[in-house]
Structure formats: C-alpha cells, structure tokens
Backbone and ligand atoms as CSV (ligand in chain L), in Angstrom:
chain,resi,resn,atom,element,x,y,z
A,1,UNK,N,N,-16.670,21.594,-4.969
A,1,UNK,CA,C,-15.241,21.898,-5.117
A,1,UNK,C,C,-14.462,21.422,-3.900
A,2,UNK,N,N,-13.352,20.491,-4.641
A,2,UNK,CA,C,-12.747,20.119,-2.936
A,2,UNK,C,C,-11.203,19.541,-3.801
A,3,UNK,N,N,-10.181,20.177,-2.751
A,3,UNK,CA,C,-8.738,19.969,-2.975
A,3,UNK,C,C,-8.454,19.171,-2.468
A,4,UNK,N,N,-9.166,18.303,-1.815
A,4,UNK,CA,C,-8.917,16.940,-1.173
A,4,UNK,C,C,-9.058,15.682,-1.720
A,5,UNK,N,N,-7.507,15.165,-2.375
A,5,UNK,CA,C,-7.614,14.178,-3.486
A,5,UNK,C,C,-7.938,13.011,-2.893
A,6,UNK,N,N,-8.777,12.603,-3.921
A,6,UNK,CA,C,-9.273,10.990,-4.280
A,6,UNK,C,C,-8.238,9.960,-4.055
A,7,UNK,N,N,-8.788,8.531,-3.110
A,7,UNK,CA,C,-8.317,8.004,-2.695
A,7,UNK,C,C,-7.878,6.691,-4.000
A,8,UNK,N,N,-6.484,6.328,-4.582
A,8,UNK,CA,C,-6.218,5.718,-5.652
A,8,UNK,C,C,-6.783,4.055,-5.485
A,9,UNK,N,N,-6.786,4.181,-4.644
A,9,UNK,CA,C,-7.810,2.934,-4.431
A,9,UNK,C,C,-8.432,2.251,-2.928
A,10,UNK,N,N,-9.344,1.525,-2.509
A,10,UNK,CA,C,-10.349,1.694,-1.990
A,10,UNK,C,C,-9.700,2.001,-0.318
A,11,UNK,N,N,-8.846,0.552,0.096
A,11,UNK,CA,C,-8.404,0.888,1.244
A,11,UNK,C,C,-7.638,1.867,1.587
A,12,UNK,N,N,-7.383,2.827,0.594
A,12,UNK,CA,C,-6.783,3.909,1.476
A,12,UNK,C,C,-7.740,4.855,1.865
A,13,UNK,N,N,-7.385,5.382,2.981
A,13,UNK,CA,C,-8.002,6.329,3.682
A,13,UNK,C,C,-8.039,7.905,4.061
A,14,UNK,N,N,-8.044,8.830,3.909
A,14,UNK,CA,C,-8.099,10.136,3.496
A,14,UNK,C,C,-8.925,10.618,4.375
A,15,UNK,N,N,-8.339,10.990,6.367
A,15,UNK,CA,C,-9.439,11.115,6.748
A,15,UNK,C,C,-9.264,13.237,6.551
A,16,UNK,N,N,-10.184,13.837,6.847
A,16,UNK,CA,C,-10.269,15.217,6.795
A,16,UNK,C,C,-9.632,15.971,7.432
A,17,UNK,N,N,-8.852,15.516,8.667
A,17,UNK,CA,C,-8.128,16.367,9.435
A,17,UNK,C,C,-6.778,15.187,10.126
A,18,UNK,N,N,-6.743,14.633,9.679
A,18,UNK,CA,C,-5.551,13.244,9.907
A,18,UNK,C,C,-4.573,12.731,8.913
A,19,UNK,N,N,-3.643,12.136,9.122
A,19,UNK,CA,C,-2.629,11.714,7.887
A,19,UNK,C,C,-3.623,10.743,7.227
A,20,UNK,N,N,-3.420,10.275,6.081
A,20,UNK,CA,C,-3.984,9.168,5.532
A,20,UNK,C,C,-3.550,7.940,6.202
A,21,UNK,N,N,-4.215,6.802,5.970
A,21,UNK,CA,C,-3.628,5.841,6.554
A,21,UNK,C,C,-4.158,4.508,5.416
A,22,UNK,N,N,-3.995,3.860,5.691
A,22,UNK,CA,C,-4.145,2.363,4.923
A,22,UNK,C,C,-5.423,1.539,5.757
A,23,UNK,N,N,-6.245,0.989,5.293
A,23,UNK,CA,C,-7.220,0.147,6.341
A,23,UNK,C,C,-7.183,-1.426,5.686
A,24,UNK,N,N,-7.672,-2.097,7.255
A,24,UNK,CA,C,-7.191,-3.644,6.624
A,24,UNK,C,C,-8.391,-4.436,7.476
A,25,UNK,N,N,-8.496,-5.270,7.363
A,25,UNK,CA,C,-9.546,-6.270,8.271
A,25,UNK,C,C,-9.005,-7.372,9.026
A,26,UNK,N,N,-8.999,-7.188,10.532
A,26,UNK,CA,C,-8.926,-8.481,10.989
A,26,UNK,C,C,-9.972,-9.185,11.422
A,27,UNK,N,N,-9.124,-10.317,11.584
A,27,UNK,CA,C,-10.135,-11.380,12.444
A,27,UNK,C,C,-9.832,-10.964,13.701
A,28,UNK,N,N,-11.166,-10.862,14.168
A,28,UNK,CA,C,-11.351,-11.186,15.805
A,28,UNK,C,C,-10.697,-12.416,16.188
A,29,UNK,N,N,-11.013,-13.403,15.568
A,29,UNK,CA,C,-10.967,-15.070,16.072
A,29,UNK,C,C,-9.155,-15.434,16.033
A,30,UNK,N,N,-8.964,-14.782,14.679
A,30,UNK,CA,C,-7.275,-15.901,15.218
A,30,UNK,C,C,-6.413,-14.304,14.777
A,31,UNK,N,N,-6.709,-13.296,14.246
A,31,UNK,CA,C,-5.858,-11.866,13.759
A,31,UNK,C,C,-5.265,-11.610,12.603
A,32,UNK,N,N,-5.341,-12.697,12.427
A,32,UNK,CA,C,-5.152,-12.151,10.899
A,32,UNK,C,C,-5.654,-10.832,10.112
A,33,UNK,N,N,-5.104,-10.602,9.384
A,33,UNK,CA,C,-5.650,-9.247,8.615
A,33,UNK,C,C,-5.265,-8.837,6.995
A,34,UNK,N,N,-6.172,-8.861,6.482
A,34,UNK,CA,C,-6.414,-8.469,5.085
A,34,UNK,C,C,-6.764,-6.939,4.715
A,35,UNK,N,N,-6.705,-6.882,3.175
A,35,UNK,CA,C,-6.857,-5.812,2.866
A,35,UNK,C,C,-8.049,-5.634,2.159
A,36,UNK,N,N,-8.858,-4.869,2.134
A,36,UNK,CA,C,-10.306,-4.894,1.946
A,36,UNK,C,C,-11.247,-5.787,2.557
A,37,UNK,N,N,-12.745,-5.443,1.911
A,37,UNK,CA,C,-13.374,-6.434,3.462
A,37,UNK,C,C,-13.947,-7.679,3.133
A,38,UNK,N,N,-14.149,-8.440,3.701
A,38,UNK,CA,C,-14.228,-9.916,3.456
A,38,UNK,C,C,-14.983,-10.381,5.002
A,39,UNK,N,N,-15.778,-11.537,4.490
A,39,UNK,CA,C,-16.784,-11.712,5.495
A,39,UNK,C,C,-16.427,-13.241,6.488
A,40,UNK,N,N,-15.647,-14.259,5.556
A,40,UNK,CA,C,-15.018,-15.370,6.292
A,40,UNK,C,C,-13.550,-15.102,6.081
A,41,UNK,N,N,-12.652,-15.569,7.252
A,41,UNK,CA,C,-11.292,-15.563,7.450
A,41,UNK,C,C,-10.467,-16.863,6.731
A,42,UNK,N,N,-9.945,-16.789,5.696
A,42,UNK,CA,C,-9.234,-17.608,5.121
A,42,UNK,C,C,-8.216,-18.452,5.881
A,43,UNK,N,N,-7.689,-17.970,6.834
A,43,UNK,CA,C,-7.052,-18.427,7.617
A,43,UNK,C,C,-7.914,-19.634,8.783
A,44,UNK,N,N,-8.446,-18.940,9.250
A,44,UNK,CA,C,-9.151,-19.824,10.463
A,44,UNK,C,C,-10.979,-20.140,10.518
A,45,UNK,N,N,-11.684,-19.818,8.977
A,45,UNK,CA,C,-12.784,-20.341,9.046
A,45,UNK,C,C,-13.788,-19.127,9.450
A,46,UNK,N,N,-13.476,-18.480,10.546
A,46,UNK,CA,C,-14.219,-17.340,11.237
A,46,UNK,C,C,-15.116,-16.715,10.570
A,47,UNK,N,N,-16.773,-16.861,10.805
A,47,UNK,CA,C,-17.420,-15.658,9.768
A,47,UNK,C,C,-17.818,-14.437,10.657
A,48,UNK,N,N,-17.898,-13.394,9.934
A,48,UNK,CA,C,-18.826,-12.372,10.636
A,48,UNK,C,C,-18.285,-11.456,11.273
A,49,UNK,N,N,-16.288,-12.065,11.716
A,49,UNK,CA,C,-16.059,-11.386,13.275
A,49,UNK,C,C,-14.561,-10.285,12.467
A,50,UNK,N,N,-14.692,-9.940,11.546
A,50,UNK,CA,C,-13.757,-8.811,10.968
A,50,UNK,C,C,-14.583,-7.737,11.281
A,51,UNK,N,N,-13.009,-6.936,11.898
A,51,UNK,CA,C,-12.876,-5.704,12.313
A,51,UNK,C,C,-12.384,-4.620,11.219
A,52,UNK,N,N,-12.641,-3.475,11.349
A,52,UNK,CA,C,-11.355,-2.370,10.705
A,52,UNK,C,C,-10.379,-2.286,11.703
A,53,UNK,N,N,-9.067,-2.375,10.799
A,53,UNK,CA,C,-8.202,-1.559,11.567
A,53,UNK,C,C,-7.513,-1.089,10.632
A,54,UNK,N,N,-6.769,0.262,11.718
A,54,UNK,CA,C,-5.557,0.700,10.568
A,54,UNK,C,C,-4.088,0.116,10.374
A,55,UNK,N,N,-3.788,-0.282,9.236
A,55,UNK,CA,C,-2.801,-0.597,9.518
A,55,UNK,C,C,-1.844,-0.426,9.768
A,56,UNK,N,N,-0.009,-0.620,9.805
A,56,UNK,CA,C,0.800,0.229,10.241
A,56,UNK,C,C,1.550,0.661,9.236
A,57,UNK,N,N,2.513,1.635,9.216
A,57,UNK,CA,C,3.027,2.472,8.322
A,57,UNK,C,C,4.486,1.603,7.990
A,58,UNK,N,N,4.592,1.026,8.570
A,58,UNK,CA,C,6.433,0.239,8.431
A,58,UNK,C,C,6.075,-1.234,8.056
A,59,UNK,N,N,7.046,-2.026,7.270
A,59,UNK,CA,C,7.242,-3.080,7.420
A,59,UNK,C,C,8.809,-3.510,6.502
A,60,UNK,N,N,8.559,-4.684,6.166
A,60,UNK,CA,C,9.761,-5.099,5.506
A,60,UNK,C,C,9.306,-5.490,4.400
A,61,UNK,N,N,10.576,-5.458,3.329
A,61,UNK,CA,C,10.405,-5.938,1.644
A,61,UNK,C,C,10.358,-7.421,1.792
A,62,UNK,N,N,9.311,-7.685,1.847
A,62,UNK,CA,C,9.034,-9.454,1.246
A,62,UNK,C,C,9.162,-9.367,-0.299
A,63,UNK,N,N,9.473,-9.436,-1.410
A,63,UNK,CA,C,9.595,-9.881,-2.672
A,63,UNK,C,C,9.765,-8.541,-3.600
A,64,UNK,N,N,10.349,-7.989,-4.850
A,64,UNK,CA,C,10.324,-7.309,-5.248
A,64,UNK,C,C,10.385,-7.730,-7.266
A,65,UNK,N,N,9.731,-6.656,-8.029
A,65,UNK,CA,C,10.301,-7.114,-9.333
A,65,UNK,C,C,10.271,-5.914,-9.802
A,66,UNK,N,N,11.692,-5.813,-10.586
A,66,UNK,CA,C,11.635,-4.496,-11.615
A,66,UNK,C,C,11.059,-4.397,-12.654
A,67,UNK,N,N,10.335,-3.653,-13.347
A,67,UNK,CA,C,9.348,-3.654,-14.278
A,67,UNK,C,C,10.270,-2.422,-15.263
A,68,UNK,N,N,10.024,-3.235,-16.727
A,68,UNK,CA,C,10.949,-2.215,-17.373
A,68,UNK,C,C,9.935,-1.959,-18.827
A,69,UNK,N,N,8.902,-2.499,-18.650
A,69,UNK,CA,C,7.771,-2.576,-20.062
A,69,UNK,C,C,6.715,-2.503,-19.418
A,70,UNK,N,N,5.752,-1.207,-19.294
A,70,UNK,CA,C,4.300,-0.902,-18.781
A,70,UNK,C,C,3.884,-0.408,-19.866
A,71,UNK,N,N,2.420,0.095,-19.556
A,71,UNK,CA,C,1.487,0.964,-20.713
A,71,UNK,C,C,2.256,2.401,-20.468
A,72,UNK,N,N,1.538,2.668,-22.125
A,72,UNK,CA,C,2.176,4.137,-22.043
A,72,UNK,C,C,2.154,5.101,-21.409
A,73,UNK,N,N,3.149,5.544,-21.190
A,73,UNK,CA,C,2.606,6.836,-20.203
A,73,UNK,C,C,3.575,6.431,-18.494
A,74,UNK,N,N,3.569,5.246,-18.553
A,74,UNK,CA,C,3.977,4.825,-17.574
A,74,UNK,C,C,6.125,4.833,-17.463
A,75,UNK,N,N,6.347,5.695,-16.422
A,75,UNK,CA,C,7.496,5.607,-16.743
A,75,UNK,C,C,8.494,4.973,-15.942
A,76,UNK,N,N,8.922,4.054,-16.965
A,76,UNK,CA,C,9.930,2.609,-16.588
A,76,UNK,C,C,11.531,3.104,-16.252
A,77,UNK,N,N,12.661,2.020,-15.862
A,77,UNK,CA,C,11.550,1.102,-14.678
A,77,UNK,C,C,11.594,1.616,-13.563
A,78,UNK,N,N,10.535,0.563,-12.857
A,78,UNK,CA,C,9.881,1.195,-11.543
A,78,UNK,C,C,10.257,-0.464,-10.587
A,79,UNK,N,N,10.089,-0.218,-9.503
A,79,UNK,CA,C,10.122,-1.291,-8.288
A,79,UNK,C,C,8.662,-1.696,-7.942
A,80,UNK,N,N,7.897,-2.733,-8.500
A,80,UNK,CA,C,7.129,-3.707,-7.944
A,80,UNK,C,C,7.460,-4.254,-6.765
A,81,UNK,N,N,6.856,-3.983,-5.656
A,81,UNK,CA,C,7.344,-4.558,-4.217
A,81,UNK,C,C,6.021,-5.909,-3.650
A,82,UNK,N,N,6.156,-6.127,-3.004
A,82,UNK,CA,C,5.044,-7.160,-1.820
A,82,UNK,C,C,6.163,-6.441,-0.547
A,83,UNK,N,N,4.909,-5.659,0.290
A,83,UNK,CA,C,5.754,-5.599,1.839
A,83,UNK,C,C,4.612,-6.549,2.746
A,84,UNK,N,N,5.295,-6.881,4.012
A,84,UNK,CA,C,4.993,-7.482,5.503
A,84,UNK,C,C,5.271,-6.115,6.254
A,85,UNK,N,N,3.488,-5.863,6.081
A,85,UNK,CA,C,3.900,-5.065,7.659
A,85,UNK,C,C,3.948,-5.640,8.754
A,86,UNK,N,N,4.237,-4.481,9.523
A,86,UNK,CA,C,4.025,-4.881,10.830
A,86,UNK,C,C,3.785,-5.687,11.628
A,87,UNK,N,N,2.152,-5.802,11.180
A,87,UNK,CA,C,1.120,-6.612,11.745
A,87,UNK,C,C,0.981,-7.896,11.024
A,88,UNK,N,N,1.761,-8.173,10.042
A,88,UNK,CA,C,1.650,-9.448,8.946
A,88,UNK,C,C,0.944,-9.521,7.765
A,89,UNK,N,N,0.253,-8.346,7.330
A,89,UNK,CA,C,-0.466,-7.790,6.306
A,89,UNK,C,C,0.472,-7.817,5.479
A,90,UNK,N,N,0.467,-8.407,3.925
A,90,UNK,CA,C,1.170,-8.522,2.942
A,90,UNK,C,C,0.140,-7.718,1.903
A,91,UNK,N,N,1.355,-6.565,1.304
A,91,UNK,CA,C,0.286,-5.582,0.492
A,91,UNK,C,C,1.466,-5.157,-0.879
A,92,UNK,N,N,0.748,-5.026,-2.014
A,92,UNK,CA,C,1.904,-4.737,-3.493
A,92,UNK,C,C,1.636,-3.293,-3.173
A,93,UNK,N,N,2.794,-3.156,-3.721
A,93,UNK,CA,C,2.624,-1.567,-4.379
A,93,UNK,C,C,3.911,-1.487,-4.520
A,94,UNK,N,N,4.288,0.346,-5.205
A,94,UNK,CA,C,5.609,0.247,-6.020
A,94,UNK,C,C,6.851,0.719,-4.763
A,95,UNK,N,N,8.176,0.688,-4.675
A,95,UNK,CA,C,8.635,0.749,-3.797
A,95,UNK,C,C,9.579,2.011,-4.554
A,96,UNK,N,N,9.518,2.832,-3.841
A,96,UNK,CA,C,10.120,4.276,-4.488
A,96,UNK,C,C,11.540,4.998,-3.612
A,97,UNK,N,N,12.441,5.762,-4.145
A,97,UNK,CA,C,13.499,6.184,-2.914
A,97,UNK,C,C,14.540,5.334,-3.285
A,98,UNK,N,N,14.664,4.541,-4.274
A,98,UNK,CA,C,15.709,3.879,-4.834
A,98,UNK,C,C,15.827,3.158,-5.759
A,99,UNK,N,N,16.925,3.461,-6.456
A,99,UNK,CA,C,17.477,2.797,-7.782
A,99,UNK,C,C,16.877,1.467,-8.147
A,100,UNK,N,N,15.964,1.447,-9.237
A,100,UNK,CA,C,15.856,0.000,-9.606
A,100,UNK,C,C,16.802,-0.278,-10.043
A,101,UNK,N,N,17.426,-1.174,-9.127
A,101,UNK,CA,C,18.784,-2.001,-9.514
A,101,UNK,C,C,18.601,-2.927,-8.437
A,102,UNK,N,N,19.101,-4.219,-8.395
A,102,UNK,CA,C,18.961,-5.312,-7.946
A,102,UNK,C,C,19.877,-5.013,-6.995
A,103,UNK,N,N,21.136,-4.762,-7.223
A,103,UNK,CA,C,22.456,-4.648,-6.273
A,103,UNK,C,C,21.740,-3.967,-5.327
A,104,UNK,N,N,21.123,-3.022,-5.100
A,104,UNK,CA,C,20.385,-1.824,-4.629
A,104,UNK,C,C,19.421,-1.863,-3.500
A,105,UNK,N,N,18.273,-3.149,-3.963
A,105,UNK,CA,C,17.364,-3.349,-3.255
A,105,UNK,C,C,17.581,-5.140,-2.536
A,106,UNK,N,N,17.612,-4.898,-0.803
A,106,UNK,CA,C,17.404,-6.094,-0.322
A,106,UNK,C,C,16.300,-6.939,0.066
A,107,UNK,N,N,15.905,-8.076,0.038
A,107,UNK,CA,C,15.126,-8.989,0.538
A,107,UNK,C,C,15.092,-8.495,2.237
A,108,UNK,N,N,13.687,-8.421,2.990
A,108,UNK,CA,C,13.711,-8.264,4.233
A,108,UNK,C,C,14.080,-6.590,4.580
A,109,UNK,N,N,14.775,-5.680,3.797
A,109,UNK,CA,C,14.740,-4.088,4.089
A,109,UNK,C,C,13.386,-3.859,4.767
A,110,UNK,N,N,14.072,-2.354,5.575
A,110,UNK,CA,C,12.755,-1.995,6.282
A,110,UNK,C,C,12.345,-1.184,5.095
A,111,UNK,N,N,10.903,-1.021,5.203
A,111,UNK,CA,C,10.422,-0.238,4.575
A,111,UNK,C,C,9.529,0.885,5.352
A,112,UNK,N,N,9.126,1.977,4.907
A,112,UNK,CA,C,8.333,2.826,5.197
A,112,UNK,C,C,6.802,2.947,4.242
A,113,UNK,N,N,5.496,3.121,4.793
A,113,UNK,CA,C,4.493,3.386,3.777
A,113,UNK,C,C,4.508,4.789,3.937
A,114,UNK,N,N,4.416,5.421,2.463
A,114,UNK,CA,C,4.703,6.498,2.251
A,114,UNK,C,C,3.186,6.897,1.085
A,115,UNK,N,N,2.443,8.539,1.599
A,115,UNK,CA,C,1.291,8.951,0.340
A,115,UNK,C,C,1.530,10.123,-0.384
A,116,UNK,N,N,1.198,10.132,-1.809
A,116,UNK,CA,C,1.734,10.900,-2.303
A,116,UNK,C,C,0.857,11.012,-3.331
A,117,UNK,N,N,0.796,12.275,-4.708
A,117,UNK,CA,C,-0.275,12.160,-5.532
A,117,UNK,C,C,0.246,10.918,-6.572
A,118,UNK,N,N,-0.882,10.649,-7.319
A,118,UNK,CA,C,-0.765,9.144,-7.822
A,118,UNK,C,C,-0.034,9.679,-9.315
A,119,UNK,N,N,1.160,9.787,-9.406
A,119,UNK,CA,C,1.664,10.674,-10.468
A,119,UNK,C,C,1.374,11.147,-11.405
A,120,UNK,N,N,0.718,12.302,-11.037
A,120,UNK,CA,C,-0.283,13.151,-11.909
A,120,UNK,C,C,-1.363,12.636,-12.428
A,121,UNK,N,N,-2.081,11.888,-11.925
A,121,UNK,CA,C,-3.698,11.084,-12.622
A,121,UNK,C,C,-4.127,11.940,-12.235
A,122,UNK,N,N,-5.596,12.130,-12.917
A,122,UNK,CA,C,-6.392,12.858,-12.664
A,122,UNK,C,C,-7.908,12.452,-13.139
A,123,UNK,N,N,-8.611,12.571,-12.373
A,123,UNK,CA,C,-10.487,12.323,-13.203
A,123,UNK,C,C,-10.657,13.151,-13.665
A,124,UNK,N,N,-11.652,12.899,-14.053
A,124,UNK,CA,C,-12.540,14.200,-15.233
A,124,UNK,C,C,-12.690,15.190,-14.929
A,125,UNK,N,N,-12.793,15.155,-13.731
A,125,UNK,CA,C,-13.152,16.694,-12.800
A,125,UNK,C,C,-12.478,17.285,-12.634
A,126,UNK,N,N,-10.785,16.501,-12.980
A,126,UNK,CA,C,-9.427,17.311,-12.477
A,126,UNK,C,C,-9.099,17.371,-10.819
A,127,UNK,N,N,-9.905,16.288,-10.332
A,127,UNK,CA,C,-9.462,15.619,-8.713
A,127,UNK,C,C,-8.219,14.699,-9.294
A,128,UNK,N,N,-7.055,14.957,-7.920
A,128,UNK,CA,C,-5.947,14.577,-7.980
A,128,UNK,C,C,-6.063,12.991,-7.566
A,129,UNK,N,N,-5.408,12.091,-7.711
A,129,UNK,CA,C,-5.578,10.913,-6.473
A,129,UNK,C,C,-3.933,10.817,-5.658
A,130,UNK,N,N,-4.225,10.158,-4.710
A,130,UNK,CA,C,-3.595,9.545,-3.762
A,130,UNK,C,C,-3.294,8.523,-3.494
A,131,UNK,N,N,-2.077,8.251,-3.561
A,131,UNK,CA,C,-1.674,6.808,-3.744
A,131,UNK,C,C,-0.207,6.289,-2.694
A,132,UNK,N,N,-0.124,4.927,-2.182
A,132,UNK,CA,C,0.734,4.586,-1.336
A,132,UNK,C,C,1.861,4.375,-2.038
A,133,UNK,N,N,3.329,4.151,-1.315
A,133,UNK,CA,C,4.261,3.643,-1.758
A,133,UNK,C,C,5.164,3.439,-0.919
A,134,UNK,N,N,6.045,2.597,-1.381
A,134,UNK,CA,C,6.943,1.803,0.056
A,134,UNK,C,C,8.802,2.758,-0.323
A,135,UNK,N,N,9.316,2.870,0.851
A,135,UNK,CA,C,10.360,3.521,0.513
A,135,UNK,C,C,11.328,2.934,1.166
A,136,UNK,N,N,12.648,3.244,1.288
A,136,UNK,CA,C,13.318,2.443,1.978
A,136,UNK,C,C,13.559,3.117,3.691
A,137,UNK,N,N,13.081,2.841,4.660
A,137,UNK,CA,C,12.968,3.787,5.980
A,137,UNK,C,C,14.557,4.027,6.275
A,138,UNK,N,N,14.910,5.415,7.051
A,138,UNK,CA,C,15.750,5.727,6.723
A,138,UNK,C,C,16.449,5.291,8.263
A,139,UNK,N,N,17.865,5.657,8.381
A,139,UNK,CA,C,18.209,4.824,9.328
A,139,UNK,C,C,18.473,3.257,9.133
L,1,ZN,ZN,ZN,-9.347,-15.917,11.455
C-alpha cells in the first residue's frame, strides 16, 4: 500500500522525500542533454560518457499546437507544447494555465514545469500517476 503516485512516464522522478523532478542525460563530451537514456550522443559521436542529470524546472515555449480532436475521454482542447529548457533540453508535453487560444499563447514565453496527478488515470490497483506540464511562469 503506498499513496505515492506512479510516475506517468519514465523520466520523471518521484523521489520519497523531495519535489519531483524531470531527469535527462548529458554528454560529458560536448553537453548536450536528452531525455531518457541513450548510450551514443547524437550530437557529437560520444559513447559511454552520459550522465544523469536533473533537469531544470523553467524554460521557454519553443512551438505549440492546439488539439481539438483526441480519444475519448480526453478533454479538448488542450495546448500541445515543445519547451527549451534551460539547459537546451527540448521536451512535449501539454502546456496548462491558459486559454487555448492562439491570441493567448506566445512563441518564446517563459514557461514553468509544473507536477500534478495525470488527470485522474489510474492502474488497476487504483495508484494515481503523475504527470508534468508547462504553465505560463508568472511574472
Ligand atoms: Zn556529445
């Protein structure tokens, strides 16, 4: 028995006594950093020399699309984002905290990574999950 929800997918992180955080892989060799783990660096060739790190919680809206037709259950529409964090890590997920409306949302906004339950999913067991989302940082 444990109230400590399931992570909605792999790189997120759920540590036991810490905020969640996001994990990513760099290269040692040139820094780059990806999301999940991978053994050569697409960028610069490098094998072997990926690290964990965590990544950072802020970045900016690189690309966005409003989605107005999902599976059922799913309730439309919602903000499809691509953010640039921080560190240059380009990651999707949905961007929440504002109006899907185009007028609404800018190219380059800061964003915030934000965790929250994965709206109401649940496994079999009735474990909650946990899931990221980008918001618009305030200020
Ligand atoms: Zn590299």
């Amino acid at each position: 028995m444990s109230t400590q929800p399931l992570p909605a997918v792999p790189f997120l992180k759920i540590p036991e006594d810490a905020d969640p955080y996001l994990e990513g892989h760099r290269c040692d060799s040139c820094g780059a950093t990806y999301l999940g783990e991978r053994d050569v660096c697409s960028k610069c060739g490098a094998r072997d020399q990926m690290s964990k790190v965590k990544l950072p919680n802020s970045g900016k809206l690189y690309s966005f699309s409003i989605v107005y037709r999902s599976f059922p259950g799913i309730e439309v529409p919602y903000v499809s984002a691509i953010v640039d964090l921080d560190d240059g890590t380009a990651i999707k997920g949905n961007l929440i905290g504002v109006e899907p409306d185009p007028a609404k949302i800018e190219f380059d906004m800061p964003v915030e990574v934000v965790f929250d339950d994965a709206l109401g999913r649940k496994d079999r067991e009735g474990n909650a999950y946990m899931a990221y989302f980008f918001q618009p940082k305030a200020g």
